[in-house]
PDB file of the backbone (N, CA, C, O) and the ligand in Angstrom, with CONECT records:
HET     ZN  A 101       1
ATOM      1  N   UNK A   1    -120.408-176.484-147.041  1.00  0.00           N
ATOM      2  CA  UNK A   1    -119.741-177.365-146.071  1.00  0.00           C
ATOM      3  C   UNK A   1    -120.783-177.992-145.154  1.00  0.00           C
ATOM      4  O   UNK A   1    -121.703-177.346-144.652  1.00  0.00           O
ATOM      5  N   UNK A   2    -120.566-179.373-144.956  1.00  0.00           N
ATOM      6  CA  UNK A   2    -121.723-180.051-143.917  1.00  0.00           C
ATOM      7  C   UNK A   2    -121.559-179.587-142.541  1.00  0.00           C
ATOM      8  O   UNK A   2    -120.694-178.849-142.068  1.00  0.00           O
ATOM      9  N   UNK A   3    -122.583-180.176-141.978  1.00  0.00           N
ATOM     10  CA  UNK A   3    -122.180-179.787-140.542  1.00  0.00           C
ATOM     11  C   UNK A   3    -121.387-180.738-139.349  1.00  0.00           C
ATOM     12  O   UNK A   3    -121.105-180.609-138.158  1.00  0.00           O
ATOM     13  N   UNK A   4    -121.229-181.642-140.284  1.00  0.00           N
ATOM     14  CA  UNK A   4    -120.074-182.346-139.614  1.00  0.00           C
ATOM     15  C   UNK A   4    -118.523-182.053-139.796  1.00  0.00           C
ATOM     16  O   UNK A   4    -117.584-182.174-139.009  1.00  0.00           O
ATOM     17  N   UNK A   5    -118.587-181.652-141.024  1.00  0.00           N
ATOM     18  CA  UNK A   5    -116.697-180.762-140.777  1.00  0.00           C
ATOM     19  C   UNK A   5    -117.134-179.292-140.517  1.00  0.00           C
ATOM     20  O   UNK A   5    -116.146-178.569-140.386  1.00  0.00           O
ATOM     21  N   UNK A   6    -117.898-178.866-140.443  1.00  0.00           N
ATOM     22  CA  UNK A   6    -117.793-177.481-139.184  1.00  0.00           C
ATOM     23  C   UNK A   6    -117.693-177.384-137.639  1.00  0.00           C
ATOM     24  O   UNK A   6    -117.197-176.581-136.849  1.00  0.00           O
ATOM     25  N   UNK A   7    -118.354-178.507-137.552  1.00  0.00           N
ATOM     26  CA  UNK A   7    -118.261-178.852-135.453  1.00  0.00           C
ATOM     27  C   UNK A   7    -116.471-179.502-135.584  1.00  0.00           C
ATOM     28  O   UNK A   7    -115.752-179.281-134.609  1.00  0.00           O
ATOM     29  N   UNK A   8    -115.920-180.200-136.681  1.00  0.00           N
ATOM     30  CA  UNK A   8    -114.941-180.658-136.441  1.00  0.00           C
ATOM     31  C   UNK A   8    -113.868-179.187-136.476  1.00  0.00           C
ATOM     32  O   UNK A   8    -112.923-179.089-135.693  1.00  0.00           O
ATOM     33  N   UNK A   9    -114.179-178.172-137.444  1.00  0.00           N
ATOM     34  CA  UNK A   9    -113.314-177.186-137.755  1.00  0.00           C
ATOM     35  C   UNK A   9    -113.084-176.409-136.257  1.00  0.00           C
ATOM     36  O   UNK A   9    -112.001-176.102-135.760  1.00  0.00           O
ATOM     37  N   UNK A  10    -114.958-176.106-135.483  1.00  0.00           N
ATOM     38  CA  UNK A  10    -114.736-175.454-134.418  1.00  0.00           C
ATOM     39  C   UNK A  10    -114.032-175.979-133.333  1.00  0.00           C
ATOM     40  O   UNK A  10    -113.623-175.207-132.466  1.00  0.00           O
ATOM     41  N   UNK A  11    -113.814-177.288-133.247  1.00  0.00           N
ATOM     42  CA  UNK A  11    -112.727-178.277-132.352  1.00  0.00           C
ATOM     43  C   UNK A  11    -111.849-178.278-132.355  1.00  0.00           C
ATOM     44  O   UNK A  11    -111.227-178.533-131.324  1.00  0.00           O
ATOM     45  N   UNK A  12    -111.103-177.926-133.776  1.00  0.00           N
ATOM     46  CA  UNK A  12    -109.863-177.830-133.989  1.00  0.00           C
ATOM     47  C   UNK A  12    -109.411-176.602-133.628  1.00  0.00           C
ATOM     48  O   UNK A  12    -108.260-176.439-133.224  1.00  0.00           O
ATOM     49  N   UNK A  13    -110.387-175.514-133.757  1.00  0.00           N
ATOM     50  CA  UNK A  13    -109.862-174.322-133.075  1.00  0.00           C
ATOM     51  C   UNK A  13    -109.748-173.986-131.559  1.00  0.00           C
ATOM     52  O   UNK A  13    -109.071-173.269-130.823  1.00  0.00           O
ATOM     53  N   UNK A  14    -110.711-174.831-131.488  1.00  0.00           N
ATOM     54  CA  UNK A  14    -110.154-174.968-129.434  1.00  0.00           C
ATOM     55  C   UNK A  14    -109.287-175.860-128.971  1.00  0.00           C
ATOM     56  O   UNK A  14    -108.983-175.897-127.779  1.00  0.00           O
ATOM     57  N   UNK A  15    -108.724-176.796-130.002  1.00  0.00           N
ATOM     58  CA  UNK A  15    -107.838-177.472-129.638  1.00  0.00           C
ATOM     59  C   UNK A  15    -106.463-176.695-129.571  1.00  0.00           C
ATOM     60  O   UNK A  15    -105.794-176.565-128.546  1.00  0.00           O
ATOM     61  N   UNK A  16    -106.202-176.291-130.591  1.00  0.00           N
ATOM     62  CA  UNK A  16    -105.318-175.257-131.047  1.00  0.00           C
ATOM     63  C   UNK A  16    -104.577-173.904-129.860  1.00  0.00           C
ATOM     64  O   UNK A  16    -103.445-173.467-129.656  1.00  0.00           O
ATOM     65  N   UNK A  17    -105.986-173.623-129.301  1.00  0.00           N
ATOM     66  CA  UNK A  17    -106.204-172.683-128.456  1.00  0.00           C
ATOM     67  C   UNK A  17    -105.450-173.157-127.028  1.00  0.00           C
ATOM     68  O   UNK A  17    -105.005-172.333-126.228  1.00  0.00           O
ATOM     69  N   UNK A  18    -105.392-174.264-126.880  1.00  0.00           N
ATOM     70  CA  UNK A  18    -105.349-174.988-125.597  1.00  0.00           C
ATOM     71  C   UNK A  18    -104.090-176.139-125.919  1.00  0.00           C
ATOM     72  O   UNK A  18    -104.350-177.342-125.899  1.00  0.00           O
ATOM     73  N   UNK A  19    -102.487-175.549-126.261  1.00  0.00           N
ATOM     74  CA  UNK A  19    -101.843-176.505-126.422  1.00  0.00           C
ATOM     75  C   UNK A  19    -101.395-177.071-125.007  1.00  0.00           C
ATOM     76  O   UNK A  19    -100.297-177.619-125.112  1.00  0.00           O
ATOM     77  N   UNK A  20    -101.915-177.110-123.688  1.00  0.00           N
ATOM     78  CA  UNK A  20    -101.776-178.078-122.931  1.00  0.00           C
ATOM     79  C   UNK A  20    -102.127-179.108-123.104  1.00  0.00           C
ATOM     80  O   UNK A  20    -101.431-179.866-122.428  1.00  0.00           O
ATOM     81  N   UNK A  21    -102.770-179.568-123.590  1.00  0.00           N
ATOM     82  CA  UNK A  21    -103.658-180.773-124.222  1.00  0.00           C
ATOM     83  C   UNK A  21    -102.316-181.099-125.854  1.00  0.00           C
ATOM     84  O   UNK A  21    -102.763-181.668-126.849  1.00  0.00           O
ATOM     85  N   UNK A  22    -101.616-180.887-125.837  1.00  0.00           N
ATOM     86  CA  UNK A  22    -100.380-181.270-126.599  1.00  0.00           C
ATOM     87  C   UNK A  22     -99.196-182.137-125.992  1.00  0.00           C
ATOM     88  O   UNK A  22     -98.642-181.353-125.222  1.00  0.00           O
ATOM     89  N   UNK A  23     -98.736-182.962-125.957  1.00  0.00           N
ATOM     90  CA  UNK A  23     -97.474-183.218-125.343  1.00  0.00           C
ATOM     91  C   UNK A  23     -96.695-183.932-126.345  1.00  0.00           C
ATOM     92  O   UNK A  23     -96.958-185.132-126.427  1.00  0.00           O
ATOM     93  N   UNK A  24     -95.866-183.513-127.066  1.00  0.00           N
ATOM     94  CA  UNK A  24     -94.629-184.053-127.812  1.00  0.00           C
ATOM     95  C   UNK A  24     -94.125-185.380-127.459  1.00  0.00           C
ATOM     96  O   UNK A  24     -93.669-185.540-126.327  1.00  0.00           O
ATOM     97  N   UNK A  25     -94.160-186.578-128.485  1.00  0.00           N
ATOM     98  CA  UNK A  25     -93.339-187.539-127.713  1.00  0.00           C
ATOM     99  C   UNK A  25     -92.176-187.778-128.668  1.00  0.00           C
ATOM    100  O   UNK A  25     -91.082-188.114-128.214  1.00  0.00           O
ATOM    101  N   UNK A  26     -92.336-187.648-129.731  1.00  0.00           N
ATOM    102  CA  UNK A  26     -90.876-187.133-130.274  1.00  0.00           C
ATOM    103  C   UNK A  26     -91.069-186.245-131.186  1.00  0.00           C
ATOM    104  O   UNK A  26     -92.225-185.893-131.417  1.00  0.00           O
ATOM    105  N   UNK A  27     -89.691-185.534-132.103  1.00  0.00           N
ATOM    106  CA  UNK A  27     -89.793-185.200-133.432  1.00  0.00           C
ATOM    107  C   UNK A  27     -88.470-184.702-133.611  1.00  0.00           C
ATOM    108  O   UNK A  27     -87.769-184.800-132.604  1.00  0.00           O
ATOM    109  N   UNK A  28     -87.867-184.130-134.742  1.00  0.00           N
ATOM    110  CA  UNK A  28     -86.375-184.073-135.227  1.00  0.00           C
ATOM    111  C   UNK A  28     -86.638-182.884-136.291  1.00  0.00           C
ATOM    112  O   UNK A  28     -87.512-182.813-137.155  1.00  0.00           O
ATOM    113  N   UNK A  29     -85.565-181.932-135.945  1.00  0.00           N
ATOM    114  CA  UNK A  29     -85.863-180.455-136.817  1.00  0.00           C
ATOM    115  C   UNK A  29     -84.012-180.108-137.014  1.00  0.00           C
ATOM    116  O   UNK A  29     -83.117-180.306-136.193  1.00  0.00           O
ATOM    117  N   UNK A  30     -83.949-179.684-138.053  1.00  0.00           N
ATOM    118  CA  UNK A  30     -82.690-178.710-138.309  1.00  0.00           C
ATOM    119  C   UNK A  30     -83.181-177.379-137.959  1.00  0.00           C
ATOM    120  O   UNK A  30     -84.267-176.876-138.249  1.00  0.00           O
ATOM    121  N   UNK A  31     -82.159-176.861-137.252  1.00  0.00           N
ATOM    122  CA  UNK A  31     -82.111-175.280-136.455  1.00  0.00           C
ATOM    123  C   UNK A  31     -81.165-174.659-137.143  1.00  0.00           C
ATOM    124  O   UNK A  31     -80.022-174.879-136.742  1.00  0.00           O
ATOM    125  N   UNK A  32     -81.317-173.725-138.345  1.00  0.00           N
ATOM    126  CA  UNK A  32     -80.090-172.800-138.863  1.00  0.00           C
ATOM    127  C   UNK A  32     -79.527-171.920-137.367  1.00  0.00           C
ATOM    128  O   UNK A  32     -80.232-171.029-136.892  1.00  0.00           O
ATOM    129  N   UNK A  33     -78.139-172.326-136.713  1.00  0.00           N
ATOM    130  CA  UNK A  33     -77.736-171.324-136.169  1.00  0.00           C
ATOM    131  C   UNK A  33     -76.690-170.381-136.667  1.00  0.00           C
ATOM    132  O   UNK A  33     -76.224-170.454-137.804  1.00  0.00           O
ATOM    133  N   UNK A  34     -76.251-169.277-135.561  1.00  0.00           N
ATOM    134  CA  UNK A  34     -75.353-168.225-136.592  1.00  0.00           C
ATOM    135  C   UNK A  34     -74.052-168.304-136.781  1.00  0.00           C
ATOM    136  O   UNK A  34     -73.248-167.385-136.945  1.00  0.00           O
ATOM    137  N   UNK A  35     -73.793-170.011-136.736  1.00  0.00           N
ATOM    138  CA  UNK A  35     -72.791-170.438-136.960  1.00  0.00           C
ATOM    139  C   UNK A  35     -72.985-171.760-137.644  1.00  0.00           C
ATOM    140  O   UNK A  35     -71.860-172.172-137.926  1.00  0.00           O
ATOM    141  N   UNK A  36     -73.906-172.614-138.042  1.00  0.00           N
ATOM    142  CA  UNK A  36     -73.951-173.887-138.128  1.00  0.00           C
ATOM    143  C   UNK A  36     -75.119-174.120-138.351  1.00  0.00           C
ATOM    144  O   UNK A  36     -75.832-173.120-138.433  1.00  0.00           O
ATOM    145  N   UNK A  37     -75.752-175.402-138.528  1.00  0.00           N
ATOM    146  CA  UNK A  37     -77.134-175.686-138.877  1.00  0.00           C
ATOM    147  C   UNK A  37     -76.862-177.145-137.845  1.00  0.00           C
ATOM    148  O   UNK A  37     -75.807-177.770-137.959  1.00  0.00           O
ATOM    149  N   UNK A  38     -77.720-177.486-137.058  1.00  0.00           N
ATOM    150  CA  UNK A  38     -77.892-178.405-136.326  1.00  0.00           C
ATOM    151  C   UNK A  38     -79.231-179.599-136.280  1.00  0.00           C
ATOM    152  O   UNK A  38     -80.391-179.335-136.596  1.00  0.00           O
ATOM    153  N   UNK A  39     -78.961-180.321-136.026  1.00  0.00           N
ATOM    154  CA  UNK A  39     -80.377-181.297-135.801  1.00  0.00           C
ATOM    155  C   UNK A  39     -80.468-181.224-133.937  1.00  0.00           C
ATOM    156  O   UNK A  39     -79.550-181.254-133.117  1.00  0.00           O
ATOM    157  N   UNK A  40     -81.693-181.139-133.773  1.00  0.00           N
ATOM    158  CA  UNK A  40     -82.502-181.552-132.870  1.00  0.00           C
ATOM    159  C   UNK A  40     -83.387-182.076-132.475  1.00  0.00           C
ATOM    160  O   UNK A  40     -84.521-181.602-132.412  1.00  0.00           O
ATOM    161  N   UNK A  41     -82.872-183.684-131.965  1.00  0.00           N
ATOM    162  CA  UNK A  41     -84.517-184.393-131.780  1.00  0.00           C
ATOM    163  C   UNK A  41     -84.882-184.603-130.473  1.00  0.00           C
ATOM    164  O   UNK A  41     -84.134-184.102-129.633  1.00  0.00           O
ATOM    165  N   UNK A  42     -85.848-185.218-130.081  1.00  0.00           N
ATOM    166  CA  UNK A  42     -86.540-185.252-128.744  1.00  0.00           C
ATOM    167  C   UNK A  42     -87.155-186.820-129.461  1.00  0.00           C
ATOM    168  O   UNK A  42     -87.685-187.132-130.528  1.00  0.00           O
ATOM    169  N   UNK A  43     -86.706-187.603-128.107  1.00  0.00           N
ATOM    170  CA  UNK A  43     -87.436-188.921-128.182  1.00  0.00           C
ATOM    171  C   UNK A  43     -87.725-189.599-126.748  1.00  0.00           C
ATOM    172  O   UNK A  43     -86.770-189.614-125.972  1.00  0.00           O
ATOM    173  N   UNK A  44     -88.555-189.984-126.453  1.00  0.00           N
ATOM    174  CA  UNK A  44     -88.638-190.617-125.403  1.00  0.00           C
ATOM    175  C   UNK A  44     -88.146-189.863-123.943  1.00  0.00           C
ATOM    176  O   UNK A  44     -87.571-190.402-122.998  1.00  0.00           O
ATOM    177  N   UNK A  45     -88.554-188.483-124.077  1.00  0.00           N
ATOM    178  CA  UNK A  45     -88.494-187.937-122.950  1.00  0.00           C
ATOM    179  C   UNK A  45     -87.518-187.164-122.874  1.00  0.00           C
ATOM    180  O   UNK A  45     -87.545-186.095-122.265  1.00  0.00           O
ATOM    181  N   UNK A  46     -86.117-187.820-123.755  1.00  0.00           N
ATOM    182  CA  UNK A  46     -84.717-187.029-123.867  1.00  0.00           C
ATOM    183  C   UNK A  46     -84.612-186.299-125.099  1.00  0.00           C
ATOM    184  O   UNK A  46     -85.016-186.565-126.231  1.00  0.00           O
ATOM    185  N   UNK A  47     -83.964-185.291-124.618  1.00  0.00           N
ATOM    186  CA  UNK A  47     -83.925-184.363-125.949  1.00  0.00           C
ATOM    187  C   UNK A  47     -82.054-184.630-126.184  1.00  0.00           C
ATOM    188  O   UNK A  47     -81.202-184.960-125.359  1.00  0.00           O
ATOM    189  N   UNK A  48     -81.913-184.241-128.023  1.00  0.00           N
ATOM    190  CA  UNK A  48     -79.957-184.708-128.122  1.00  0.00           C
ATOM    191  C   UNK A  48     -80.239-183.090-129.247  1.00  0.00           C
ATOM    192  O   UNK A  48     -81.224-182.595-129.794  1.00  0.00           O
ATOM    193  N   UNK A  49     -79.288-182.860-129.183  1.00  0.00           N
ATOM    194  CA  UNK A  49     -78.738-182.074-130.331  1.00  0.00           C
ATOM    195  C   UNK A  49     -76.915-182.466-131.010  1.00  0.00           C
ATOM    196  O   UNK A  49     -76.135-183.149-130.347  1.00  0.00           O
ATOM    197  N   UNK A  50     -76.671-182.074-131.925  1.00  0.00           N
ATOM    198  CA  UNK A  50     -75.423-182.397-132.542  1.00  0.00           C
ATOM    199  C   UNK A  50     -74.547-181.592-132.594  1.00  0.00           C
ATOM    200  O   UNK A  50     -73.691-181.515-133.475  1.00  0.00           O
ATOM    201  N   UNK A  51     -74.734-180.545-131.152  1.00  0.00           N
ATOM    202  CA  UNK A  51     -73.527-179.284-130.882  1.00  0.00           C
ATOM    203  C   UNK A  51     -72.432-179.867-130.347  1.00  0.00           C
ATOM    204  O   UNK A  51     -72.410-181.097-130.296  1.00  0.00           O
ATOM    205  N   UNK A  52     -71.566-179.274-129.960  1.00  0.00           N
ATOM    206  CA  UNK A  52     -70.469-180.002-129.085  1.00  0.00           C
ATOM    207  C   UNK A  52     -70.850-178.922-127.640  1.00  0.00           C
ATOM    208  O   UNK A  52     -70.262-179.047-126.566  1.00  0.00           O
ATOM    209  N   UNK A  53     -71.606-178.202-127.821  1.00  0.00           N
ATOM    210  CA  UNK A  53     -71.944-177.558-126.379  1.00  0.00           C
ATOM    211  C   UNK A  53     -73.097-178.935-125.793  1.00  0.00           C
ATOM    212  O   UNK A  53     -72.911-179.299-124.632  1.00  0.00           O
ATOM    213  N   UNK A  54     -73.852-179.406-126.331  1.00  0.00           N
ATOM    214  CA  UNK A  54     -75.080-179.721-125.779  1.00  0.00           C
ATOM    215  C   UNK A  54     -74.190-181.401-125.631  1.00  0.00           C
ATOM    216  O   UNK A  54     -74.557-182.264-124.835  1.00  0.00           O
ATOM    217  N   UNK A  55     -73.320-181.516-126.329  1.00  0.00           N
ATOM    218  CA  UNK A  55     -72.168-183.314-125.869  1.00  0.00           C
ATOM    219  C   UNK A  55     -71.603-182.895-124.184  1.00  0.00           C
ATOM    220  O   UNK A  55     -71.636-183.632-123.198  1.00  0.00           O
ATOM    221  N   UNK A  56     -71.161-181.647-124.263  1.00  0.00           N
ATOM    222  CA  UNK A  56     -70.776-181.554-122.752  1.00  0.00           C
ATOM    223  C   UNK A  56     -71.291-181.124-122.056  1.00  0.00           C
ATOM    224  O   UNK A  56     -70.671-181.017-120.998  1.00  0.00           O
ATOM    225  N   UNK A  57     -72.884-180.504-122.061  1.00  0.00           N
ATOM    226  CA  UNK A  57     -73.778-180.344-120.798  1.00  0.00           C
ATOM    227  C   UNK A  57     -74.945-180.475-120.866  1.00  0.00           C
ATOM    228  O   UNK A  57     -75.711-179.750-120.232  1.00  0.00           O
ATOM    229  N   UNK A  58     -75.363-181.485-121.698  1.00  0.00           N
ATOM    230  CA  UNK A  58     -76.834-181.781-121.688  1.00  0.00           C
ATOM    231  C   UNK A  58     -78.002-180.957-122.110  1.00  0.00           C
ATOM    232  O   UNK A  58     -79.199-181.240-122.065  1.00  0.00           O
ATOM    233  N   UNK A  59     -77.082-179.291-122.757  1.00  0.00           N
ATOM    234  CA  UNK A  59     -78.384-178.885-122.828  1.00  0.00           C
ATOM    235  C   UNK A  59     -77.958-177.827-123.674  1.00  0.00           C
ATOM    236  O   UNK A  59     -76.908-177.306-123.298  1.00  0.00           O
ATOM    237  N   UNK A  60     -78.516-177.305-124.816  1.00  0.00           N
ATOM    238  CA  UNK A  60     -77.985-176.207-125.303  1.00  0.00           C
ATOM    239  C   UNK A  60     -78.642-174.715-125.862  1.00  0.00           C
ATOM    240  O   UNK A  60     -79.433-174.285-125.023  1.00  0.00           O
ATOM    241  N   UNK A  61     -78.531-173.915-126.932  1.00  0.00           N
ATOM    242  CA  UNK A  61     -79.114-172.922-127.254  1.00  0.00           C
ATOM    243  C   UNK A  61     -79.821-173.477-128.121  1.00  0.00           C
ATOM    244  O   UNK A  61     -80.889-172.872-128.209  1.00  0.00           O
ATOM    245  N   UNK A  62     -79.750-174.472-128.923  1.00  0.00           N
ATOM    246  CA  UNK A  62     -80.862-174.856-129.693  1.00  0.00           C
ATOM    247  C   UNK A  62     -81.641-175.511-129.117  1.00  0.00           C
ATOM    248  O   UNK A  62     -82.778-175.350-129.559  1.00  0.00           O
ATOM    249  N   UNK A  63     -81.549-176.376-128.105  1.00  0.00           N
ATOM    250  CA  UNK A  63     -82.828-176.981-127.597  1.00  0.00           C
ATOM    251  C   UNK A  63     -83.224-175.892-126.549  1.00  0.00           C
ATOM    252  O   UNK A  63     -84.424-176.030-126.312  1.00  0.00           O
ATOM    253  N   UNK A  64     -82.696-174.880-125.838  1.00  0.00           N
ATOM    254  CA  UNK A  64     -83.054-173.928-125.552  1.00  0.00           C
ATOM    255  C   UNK A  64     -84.612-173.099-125.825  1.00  0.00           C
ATOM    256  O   UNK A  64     -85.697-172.850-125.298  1.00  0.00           O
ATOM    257  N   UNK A  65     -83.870-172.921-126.949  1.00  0.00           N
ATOM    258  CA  UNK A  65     -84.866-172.387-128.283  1.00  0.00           C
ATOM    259  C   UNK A  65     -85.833-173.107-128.747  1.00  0.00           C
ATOM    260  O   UNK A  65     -86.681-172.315-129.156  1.00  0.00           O
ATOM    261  N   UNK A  66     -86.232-174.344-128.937  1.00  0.00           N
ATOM    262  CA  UNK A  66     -87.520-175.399-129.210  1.00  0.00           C
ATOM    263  C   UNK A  66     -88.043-175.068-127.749  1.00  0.00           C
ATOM    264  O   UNK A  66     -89.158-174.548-127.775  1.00  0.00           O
ATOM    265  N   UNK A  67     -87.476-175.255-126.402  1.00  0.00           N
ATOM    266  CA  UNK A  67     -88.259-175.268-125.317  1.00  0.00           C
ATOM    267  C   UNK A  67     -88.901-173.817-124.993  1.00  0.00           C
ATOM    268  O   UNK A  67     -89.940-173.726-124.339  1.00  0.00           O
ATOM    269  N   UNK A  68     -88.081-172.481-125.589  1.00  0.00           N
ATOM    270  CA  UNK A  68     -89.319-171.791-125.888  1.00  0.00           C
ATOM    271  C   UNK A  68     -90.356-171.465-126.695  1.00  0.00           C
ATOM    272  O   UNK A  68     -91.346-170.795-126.402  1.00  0.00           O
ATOM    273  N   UNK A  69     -90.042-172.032-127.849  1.00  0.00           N
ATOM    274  CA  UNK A  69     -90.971-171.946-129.069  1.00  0.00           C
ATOM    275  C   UNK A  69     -92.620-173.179-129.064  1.00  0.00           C
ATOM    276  O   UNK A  69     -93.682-173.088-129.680  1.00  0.00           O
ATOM    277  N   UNK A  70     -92.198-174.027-128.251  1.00  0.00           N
ATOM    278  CA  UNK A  70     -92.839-175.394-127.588  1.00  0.00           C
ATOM    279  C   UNK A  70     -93.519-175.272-126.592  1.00  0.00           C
ATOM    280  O   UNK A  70     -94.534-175.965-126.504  1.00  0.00           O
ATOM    281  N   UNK A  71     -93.111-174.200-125.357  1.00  0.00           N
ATOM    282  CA  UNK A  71     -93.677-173.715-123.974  1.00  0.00           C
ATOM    283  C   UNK A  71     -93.986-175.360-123.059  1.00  0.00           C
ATOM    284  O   UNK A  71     -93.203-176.221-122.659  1.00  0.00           O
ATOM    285  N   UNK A  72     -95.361-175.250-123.004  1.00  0.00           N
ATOM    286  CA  UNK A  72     -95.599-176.380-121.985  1.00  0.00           C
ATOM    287  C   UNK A  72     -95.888-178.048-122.845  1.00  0.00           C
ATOM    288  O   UNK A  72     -95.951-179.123-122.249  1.00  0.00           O
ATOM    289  N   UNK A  73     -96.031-177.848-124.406  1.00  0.00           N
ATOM    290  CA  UNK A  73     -96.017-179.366-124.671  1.00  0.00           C
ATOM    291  C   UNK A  73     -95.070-179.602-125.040  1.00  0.00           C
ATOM    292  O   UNK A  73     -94.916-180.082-126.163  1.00  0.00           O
ATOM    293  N   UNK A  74     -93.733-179.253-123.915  1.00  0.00           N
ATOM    294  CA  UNK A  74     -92.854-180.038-124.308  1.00  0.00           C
ATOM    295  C   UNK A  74     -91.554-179.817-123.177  1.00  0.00           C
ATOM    296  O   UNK A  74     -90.783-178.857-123.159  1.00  0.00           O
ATOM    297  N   UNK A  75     -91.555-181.019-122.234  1.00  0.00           N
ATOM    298  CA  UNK A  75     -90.034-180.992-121.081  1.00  0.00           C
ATOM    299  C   UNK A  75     -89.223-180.209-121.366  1.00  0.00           C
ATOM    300  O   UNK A  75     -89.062-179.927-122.554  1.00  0.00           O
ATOM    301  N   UNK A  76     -88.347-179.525-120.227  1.00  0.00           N
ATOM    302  CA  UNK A  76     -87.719-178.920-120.295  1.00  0.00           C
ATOM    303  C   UNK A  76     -86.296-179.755-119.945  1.00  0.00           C
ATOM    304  O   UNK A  76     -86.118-180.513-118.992  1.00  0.00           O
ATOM    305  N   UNK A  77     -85.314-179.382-121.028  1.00  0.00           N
ATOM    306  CA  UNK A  77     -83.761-180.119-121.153  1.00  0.00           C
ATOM    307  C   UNK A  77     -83.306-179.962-119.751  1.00  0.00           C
ATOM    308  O   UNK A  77     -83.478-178.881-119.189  1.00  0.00           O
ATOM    309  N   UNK A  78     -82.686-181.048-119.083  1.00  0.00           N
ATOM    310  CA  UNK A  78     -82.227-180.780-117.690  1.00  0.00           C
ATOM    311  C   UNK A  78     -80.550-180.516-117.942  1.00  0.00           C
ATOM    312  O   UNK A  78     -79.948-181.452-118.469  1.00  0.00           O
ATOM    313  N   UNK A  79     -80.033-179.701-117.709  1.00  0.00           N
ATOM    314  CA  UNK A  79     -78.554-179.538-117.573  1.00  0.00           C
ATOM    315  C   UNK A  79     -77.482-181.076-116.950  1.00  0.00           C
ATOM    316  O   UNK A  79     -77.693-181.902-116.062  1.00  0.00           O
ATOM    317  N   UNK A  80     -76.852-180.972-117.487  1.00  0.00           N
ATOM    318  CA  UNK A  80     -76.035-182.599-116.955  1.00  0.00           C
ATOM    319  C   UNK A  80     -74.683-182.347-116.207  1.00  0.00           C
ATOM    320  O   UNK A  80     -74.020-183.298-115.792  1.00  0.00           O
TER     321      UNK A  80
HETATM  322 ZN    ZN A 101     -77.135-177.602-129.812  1.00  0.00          ZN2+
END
């Protein structure tokens, strides 16, 4: 291996290391829950899911769940 994809490999591992330097600006995932399978995307700051909990309060157990699996690169759902 050269030594130009090794300084890149060791970068990537401190990048990695340091997901503050991450911030999500969108993306869209199915969440198997223990009732249902849901989509959840995040775009432009707002996060939606396709529960009927998260239609009437802005915020639910699945996006719940991305905002802990996500930690700091990524807003936290505000209740509505
Ligand atoms: Zn939901």
């Amino acid at each position: 291996m050269d030594s130009g994809m090794m300084s890149k490999i060791e970068k990537a591992r401190r990048y990695a290391e340091q997901p503050d330097r991450i911030c999500f600006e969108e993306f869209k995932v199915r969440l198997a829950g223990d009732n249902d399978s849901h989509v959840v995307t995040f775009s432009g700051g707002q996060w939606s899911c396709d529960c009927l909990f998260f239609a009437r309060r802005g915020v639910c157990s699945h996006t719940m769940a991305l905002e802990r699996i996500l930690g700091t690169m990524i807003p936290v759902a505000q209740e509505v």
